[in-house]
mmCIF file of the N, C-alpha and C atoms, coordinates in Angstrom:
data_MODEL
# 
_entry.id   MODEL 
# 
loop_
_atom_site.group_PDB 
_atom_site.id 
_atom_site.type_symbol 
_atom_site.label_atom_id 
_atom_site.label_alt_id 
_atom_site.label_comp_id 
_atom_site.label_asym_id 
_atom_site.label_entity_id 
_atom_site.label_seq_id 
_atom_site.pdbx_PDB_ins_code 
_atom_site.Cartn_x 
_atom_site.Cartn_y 
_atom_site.Cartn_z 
_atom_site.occupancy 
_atom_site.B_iso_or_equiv 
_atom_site.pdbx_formal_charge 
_atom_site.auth_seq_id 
_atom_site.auth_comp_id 
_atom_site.auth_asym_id 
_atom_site.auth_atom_id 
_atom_site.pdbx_PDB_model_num 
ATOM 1   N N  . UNK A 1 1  ? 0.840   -1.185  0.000   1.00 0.00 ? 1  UNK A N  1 
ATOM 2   C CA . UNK A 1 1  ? 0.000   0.000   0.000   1.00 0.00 ? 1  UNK A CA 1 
ATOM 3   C C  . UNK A 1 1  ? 0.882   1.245   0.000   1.00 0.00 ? 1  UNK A C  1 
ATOM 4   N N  . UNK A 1 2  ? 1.743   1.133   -1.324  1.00 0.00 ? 2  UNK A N  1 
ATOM 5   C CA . UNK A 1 2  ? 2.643   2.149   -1.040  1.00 0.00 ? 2  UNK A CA 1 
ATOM 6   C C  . UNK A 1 2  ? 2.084   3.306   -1.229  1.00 0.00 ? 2  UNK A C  1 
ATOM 7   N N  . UNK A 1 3  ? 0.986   3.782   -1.522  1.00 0.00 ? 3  UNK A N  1 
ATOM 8   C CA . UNK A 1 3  ? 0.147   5.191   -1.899  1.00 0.00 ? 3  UNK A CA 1 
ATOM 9   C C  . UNK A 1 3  ? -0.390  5.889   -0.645  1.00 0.00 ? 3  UNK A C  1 
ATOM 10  N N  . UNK A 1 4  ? -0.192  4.970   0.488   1.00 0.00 ? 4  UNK A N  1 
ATOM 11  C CA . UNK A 1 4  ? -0.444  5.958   1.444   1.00 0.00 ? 4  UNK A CA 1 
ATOM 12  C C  . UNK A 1 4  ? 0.684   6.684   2.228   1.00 0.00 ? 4  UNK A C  1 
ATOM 13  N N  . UNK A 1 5  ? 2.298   6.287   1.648   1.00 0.00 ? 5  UNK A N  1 
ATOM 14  C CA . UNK A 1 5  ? 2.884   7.489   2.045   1.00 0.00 ? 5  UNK A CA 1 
ATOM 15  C C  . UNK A 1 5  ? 2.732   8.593   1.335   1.00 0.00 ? 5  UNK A C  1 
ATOM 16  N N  . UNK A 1 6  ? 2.754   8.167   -0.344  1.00 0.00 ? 6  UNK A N  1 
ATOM 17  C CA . UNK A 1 6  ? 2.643   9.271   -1.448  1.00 0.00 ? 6  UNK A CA 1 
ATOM 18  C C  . UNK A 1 6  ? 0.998   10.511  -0.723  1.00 0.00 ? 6  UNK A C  1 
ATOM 19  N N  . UNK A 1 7  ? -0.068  9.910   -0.267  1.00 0.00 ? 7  UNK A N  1 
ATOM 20  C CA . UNK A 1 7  ? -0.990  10.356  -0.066  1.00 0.00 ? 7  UNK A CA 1 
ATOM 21  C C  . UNK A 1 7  ? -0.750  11.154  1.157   1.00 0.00 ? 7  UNK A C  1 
ATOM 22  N N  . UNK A 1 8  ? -0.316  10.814  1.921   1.00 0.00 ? 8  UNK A N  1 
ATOM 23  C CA . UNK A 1 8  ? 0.237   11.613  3.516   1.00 0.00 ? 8  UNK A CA 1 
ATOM 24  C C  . UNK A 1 8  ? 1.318   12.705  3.049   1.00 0.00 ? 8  UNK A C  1 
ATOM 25  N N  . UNK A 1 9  ? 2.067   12.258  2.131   1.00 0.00 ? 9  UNK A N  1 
ATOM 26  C CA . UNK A 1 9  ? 3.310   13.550  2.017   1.00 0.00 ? 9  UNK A CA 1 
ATOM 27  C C  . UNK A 1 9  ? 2.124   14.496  1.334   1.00 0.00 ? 9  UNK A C  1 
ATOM 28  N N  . UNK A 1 10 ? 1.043   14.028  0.230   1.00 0.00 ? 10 UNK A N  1 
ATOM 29  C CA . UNK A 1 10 ? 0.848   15.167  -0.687  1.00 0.00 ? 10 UNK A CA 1 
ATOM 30  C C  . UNK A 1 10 ? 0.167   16.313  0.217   1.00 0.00 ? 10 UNK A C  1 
ATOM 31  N N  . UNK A 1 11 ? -0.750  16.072  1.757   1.00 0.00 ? 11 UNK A N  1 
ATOM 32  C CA . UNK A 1 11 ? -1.739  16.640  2.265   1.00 0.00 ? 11 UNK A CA 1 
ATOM 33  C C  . UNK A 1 11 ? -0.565  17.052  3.418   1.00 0.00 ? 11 UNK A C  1 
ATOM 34  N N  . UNK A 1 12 ? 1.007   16.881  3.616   1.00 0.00 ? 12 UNK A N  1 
ATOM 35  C CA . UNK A 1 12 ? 1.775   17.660  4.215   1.00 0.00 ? 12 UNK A CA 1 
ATOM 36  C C  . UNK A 1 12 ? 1.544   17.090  5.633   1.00 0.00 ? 12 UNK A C  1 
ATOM 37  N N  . UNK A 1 13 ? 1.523   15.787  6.159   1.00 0.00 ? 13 UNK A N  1 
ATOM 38  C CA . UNK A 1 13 ? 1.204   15.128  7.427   1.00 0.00 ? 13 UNK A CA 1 
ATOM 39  C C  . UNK A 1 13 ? 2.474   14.016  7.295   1.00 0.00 ? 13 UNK A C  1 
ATOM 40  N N  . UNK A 1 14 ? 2.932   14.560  8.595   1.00 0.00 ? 14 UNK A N  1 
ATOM 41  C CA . UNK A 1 14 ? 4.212   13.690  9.264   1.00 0.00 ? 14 UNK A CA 1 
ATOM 42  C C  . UNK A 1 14 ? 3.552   11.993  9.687   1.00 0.00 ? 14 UNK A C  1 
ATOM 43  N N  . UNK A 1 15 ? 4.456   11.276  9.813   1.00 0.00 ? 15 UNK A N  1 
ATOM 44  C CA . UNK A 1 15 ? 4.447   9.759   9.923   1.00 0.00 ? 15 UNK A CA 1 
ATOM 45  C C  . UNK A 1 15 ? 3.653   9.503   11.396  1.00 0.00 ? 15 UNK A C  1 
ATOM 46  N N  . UNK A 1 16 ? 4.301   10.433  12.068  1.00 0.00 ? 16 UNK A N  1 
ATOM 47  C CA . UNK A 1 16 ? 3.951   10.622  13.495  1.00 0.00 ? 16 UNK A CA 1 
ATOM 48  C C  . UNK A 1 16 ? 2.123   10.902  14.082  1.00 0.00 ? 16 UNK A C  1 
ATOM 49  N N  . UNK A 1 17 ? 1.881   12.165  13.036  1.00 0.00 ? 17 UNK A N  1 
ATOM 50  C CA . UNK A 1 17 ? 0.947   13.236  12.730  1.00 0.00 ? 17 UNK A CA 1 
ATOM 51  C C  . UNK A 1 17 ? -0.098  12.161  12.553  1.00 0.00 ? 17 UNK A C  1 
ATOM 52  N N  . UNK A 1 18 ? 0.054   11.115  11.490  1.00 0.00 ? 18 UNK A N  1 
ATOM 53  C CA . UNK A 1 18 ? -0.645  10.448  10.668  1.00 0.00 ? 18 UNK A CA 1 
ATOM 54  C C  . UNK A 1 18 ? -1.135  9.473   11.914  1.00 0.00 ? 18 UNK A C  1 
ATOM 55  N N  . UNK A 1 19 ? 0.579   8.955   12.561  1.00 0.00 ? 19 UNK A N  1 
ATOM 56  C CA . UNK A 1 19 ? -0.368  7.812   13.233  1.00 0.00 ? 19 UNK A CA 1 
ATOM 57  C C  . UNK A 1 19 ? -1.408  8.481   14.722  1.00 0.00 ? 19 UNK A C  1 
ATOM 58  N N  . UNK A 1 20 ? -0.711  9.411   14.718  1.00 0.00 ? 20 UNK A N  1 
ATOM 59  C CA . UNK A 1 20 ? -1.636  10.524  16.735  1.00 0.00 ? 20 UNK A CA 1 
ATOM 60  C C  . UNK A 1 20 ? -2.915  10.123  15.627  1.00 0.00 ? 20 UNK A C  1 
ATOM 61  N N  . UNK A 1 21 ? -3.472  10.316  14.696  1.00 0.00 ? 21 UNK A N  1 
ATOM 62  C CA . UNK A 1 21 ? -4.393  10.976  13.837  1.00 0.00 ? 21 UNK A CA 1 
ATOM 63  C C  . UNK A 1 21 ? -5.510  9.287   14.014  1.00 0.00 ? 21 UNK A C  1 
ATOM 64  N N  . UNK A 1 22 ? -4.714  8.562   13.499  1.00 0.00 ? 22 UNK A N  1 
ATOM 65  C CA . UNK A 1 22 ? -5.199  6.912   13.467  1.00 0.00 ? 22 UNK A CA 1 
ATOM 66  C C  . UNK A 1 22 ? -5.412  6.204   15.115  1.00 0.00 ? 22 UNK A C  1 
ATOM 67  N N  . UNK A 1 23 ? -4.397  7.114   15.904  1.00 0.00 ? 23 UNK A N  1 
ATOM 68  C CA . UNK A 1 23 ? -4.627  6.271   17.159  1.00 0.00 ? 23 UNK A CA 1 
ATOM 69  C C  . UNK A 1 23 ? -3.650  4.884   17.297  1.00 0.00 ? 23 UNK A C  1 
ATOM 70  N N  . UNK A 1 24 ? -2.295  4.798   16.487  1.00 0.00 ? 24 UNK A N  1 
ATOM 71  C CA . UNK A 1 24 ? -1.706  4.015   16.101  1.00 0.00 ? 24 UNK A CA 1 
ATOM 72  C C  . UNK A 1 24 ? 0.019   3.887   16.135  1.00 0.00 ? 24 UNK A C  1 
ATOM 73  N N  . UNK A 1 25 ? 0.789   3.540   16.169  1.00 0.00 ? 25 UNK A N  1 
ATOM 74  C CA . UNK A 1 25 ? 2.189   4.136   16.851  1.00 0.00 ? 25 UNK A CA 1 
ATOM 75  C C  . UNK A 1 25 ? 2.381   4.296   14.968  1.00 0.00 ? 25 UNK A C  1 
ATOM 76  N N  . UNK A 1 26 ? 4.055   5.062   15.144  1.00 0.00 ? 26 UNK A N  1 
ATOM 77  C CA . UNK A 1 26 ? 4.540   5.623   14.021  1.00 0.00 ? 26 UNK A CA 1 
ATOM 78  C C  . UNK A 1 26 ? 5.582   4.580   13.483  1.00 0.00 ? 26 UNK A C  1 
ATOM 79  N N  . UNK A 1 27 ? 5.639   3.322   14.474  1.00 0.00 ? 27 UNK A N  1 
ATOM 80  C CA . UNK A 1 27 ? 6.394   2.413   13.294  1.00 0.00 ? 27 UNK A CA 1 
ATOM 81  C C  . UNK A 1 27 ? 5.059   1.188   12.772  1.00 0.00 ? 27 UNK A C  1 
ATOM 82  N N  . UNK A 1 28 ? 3.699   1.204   13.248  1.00 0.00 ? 28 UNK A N  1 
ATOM 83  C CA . UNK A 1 28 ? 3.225   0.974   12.439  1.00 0.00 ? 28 UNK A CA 1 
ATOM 84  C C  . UNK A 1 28 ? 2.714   1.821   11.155  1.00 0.00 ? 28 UNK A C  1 
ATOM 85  N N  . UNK A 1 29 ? 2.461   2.590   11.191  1.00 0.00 ? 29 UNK A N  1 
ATOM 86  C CA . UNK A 1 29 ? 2.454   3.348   9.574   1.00 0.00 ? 29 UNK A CA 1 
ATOM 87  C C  . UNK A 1 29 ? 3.545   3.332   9.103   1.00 0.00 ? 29 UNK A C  1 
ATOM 88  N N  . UNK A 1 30 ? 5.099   3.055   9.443   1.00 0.00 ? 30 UNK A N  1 
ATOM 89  C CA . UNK A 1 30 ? 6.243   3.078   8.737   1.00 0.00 ? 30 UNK A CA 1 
ATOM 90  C C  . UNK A 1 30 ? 5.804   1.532   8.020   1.00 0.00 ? 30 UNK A C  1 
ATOM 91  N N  . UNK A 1 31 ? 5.723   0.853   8.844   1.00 0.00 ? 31 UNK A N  1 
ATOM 92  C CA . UNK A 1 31 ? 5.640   -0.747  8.180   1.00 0.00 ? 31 UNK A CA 1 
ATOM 93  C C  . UNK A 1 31 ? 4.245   -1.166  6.969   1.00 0.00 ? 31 UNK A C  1 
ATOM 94  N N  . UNK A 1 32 ? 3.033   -0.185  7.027   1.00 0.00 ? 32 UNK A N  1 
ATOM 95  C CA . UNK A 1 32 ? 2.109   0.045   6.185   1.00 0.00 ? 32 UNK A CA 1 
ATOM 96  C C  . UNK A 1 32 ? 3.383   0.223   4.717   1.00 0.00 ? 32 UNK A C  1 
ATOM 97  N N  . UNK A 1 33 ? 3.728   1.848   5.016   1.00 0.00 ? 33 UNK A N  1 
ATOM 98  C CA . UNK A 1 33 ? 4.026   2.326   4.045   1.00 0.00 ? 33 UNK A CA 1 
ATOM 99  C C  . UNK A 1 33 ? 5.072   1.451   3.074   1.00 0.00 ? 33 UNK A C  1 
ATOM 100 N N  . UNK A 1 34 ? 5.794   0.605   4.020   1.00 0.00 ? 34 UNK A N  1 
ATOM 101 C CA . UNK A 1 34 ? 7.008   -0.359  3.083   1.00 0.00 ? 34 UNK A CA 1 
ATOM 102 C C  . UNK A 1 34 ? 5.950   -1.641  2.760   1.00 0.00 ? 34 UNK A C  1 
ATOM 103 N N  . UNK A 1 35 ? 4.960   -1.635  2.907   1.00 0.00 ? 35 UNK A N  1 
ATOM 104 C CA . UNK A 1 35 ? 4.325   -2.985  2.582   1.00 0.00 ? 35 UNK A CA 1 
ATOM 105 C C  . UNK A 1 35 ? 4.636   -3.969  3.697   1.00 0.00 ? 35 UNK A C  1 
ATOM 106 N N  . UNK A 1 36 ? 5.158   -4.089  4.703   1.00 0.00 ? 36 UNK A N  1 
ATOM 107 C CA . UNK A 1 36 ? 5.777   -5.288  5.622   1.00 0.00 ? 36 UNK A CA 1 
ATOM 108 C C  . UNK A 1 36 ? 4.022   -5.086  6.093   1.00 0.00 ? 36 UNK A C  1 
ATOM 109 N N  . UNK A 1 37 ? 3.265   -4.597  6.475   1.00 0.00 ? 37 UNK A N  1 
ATOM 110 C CA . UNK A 1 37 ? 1.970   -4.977  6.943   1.00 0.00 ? 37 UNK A CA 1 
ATOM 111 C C  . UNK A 1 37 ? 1.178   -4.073  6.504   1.00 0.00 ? 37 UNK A C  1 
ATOM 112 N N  . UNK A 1 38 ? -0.566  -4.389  6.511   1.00 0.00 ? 38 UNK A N  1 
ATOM 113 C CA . UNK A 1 38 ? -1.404  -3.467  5.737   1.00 0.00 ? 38 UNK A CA 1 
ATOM 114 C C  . UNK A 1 38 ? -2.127  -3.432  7.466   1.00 0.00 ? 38 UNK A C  1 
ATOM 115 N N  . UNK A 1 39 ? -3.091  -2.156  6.544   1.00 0.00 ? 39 UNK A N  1 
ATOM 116 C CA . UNK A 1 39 ? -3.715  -1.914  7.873   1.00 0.00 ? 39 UNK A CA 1 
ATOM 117 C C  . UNK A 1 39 ? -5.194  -3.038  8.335   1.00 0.00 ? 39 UNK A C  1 
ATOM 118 N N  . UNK A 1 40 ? -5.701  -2.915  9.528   1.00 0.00 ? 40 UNK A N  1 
ATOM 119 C CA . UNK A 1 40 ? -6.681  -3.614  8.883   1.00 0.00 ? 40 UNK A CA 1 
ATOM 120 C C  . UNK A 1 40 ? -7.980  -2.688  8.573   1.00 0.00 ? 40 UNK A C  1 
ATOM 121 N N  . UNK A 1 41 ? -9.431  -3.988  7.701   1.00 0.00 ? 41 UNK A N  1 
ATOM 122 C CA . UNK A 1 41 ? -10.021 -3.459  6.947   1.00 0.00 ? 41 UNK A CA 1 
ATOM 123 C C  . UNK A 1 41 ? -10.997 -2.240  7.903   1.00 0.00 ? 41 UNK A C  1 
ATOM 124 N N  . UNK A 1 42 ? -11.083 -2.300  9.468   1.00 0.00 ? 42 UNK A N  1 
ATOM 125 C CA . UNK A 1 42 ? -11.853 -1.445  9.606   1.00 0.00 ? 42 UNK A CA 1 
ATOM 126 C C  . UNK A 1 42 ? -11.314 -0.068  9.600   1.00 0.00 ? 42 UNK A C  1 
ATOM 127 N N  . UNK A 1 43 ? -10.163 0.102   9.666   1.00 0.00 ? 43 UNK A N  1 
ATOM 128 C CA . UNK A 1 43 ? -9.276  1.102   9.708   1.00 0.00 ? 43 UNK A CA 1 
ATOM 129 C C  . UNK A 1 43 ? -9.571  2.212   8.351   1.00 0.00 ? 43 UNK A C  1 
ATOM 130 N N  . UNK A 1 44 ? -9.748  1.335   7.056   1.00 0.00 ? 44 UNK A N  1 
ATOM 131 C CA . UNK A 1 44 ? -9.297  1.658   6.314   1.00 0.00 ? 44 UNK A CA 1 
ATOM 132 C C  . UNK A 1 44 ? -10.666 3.360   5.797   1.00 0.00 ? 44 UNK A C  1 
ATOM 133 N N  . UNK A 1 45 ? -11.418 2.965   6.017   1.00 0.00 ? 45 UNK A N  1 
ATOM 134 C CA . UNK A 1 45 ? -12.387 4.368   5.774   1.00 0.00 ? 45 UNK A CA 1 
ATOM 135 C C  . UNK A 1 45 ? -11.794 5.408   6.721   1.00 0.00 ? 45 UNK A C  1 
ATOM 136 N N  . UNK A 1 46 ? -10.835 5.324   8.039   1.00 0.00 ? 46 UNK A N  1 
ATOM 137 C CA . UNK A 1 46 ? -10.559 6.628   8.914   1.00 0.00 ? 46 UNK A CA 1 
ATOM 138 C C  . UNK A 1 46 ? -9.572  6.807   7.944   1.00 0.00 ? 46 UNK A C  1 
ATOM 139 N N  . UNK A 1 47 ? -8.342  5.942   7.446   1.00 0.00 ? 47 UNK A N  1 
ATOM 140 C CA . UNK A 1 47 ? -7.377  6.473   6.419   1.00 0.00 ? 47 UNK A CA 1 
ATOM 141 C C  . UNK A 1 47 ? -7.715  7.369   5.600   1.00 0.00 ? 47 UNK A C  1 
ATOM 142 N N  . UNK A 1 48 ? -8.451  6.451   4.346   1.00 0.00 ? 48 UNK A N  1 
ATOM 143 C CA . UNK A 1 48 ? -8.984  7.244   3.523   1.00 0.00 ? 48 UNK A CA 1 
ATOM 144 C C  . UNK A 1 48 ? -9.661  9.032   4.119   1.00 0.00 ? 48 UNK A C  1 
ATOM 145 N N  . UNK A 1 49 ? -10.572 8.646   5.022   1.00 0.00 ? 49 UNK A N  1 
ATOM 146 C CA . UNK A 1 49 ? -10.785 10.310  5.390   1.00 0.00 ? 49 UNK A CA 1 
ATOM 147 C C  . UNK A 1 49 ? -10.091 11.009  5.659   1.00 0.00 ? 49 UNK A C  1 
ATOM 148 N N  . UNK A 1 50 ? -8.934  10.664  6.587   1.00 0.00 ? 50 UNK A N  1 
ATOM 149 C CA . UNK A 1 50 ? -7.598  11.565  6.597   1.00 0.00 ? 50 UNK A CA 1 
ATOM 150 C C  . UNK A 1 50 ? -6.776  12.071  5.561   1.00 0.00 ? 50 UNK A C  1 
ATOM 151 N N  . UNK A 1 51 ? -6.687  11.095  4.428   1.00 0.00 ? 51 UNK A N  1 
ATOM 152 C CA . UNK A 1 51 ? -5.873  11.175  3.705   1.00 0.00 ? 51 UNK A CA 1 
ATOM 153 C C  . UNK A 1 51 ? -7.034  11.690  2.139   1.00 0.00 ? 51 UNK A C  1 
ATOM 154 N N  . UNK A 1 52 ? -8.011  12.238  2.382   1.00 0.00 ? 52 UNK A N  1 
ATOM 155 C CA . UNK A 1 52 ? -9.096  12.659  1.724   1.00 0.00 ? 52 UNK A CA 1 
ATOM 156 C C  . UNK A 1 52 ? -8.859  12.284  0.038   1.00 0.00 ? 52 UNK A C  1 
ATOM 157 N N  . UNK A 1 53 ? -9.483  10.829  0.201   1.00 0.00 ? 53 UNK A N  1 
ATOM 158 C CA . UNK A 1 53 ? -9.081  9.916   -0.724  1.00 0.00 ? 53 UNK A CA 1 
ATOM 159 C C  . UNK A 1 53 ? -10.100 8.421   -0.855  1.00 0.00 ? 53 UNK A C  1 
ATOM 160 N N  . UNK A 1 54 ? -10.092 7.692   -1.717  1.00 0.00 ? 54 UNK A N  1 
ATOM 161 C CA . UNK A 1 54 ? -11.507 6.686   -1.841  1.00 0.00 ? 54 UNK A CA 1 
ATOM 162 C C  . UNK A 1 54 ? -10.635 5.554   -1.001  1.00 0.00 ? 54 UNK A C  1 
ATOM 163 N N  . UNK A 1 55 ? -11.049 4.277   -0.424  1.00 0.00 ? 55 UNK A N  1 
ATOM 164 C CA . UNK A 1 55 ? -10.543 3.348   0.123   1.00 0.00 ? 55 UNK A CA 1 
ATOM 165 C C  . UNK A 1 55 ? -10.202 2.521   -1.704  1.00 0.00 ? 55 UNK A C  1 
ATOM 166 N N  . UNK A 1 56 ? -10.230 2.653   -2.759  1.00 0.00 ? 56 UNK A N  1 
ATOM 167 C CA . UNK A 1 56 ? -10.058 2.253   -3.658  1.00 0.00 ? 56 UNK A CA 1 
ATOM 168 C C  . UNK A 1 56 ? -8.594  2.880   -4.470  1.00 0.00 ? 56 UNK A C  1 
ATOM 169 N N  . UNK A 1 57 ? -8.796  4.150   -3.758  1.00 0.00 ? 57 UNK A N  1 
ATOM 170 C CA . UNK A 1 57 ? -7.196  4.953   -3.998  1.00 0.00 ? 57 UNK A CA 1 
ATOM 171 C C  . UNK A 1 57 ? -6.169  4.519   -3.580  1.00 0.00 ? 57 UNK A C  1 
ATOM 172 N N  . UNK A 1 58 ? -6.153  4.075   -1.829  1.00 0.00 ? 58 UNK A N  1 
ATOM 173 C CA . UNK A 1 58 ? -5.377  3.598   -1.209  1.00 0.00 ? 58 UNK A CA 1 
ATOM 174 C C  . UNK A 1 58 ? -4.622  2.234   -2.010  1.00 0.00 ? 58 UNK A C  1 
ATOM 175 N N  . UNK A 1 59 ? -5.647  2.029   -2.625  1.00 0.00 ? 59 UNK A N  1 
ATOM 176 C CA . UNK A 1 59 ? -4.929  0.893   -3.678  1.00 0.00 ? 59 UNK A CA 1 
ATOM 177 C C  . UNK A 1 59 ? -4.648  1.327   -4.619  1.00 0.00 ? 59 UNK A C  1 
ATOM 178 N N  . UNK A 1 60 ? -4.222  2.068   -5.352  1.00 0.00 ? 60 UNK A N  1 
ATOM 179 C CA . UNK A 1 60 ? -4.033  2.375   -6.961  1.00 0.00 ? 60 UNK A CA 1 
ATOM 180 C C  . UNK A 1 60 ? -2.216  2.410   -7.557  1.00 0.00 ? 60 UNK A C  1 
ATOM 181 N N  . UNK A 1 61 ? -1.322  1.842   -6.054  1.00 0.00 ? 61 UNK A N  1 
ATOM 182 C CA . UNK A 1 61 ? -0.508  1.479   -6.362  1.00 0.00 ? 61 UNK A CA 1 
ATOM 183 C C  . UNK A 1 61 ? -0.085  -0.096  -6.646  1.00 0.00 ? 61 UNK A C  1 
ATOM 184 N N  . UNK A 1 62 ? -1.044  -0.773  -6.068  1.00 0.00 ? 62 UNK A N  1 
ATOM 185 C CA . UNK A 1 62 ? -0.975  -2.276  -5.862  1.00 0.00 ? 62 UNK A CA 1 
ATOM 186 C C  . UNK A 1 62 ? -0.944  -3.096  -7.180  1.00 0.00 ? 62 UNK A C  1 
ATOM 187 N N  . UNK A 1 63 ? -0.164  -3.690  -7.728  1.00 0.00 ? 63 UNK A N  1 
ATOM 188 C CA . UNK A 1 63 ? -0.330  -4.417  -9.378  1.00 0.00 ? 63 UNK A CA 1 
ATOM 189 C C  . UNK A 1 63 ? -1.858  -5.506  -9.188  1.00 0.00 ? 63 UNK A C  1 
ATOM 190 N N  . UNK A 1 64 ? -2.481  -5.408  -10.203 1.00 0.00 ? 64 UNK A N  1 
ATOM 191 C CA . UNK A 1 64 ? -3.745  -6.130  -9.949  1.00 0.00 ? 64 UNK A CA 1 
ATOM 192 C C  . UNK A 1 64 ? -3.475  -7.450  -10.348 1.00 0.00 ? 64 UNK A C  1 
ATOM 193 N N  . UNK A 1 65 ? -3.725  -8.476  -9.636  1.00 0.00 ? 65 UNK A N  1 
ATOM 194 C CA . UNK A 1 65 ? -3.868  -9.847  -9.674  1.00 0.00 ? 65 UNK A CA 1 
ATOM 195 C C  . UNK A 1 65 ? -4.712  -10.964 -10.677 1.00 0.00 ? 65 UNK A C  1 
ATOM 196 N N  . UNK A 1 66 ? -3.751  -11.213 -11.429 1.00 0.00 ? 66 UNK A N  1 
ATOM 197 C CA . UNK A 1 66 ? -4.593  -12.165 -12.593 1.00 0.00 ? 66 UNK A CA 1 
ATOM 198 C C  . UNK A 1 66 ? -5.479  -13.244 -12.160 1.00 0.00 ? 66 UNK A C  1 
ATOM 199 N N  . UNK A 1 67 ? -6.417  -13.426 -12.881 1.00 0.00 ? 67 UNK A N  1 
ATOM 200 C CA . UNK A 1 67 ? -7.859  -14.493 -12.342 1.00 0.00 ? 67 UNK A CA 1 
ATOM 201 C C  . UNK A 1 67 ? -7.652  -15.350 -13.151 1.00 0.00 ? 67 UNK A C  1 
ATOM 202 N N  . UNK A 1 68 ? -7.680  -16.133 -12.750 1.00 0.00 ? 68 UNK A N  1 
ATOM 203 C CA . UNK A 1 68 ? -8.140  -17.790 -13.631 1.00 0.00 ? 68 UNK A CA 1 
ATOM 204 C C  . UNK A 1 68 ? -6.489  -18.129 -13.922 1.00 0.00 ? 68 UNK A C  1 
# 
């Protein structure tokens, strides 16, 4: 989910900022941002509102996964 550092730098919010904001320490949003862990799914609509963005954005860095 690498788009939610790109999304946090663009709206000018520190790592720190982001997590006081989530309720969450600042080496978990470090470990979001490298991919080592995602957040979970209930989380993900307070992101998106912070980061004033669709929960579908948060993905728009992710390569999409072939079916069949």
């Amino acid at each position: 989910m690498l788009s939610i550092k790109t999304k946090r730098e663009q709206i000018g919010m520190t790592q720190a900022q982001f997590a006081d904001a989530l309720g969450v320490s600042r080496a978990t949003v470090a470990m979001w941002e490298s991919a080592h862990n995602y957040p979970r799914a209930e989380m993900l609509p307070n992101i998106a509102n912070i980061l004033d963005c669709t929960i579908d954005e948060l993905y728009a860095d992710e390569p999409r996964k072939e079916v069949g």
